[in-house]
N, C-alpha and C positions, 0 to 999 in steps of 0.2 A: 323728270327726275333722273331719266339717263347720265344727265352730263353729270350729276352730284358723285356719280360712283368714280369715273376716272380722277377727278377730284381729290376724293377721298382714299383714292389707289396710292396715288400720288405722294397725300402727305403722310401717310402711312408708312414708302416709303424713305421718306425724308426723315422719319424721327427715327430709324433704326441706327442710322450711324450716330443721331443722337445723344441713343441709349448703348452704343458701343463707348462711343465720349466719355457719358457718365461716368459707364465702371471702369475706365480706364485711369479716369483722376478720383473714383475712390480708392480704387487699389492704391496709385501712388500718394492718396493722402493717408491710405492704411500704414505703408509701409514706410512714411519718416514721420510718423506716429510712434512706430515701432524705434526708428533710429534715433528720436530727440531721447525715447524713453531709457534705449539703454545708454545714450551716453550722459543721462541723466543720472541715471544711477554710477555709472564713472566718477562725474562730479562729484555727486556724495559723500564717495568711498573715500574720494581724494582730499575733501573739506576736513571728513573724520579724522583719517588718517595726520593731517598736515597739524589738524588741530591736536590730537594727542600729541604727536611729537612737539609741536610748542609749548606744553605745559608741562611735557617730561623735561625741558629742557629748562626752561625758568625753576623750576625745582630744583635739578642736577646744579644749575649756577648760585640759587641762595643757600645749595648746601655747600658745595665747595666755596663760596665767601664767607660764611659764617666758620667754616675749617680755618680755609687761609686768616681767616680774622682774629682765630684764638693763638692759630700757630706764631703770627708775627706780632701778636699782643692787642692789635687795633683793628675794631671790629669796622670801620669805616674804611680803614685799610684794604681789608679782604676784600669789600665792593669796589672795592677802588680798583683792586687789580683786577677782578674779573669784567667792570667794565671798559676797562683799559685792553683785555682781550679781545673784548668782541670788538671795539672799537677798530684796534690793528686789523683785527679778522674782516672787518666792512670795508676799511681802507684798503686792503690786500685785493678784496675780489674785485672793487670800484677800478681798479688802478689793473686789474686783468682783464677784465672786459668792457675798458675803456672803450673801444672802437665799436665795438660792437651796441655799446649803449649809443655811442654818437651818429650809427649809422640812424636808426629809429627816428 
């Protein structure tokens, strides 16, 4: 039964670096736990935010078309011009970072 101690010294040994291993990849799985989480919450803020601002902004455009629609007498009118805006305004940015799109 001698020899079972050095043995058992042995793997004793062996498993401490192990258990250093271990907590080493829990900590770093603790810690981009922590990093998915806050730029989770980044995302969020940034879905919320993007999404207010597109509904303040389709509001802001069917009221100034239904303006411009009474102002120039023709309520199709008014959507006319204001899709005619945003229209220009897609062509303008397409046509500014043309290169930059065709790098991708």
């Amino acid at each position: 039964m001698n020899w079972i101690k050095p043995i058992i010294k042995g793997l004793a040994m062996a498993a401490v670096p192990v258990k250093l291993l271990d907590k080493g990849i829990d900590h770093a799985k603790h810690e981009f736990r922590e990093e998915i989480g806050h730029y989770g919450v980044k995302l969020k803020m940034m879905v919320l935010l993007g999404s207010a601002f597109m509904i303040m902004l389709i509001f802001l455009s069917v009221t100034l078309a239904l303006v411009l629609g009474q102002w120039i007498g023709s309520l199709a009118g008014g959507f006319a011009i204001i899709a005619g805006t945003f229209l220009m305004v897609f062509f303008s940015l397409l046509m500014a970072y043309k290169d930059q799109l065709q790098e991708k």
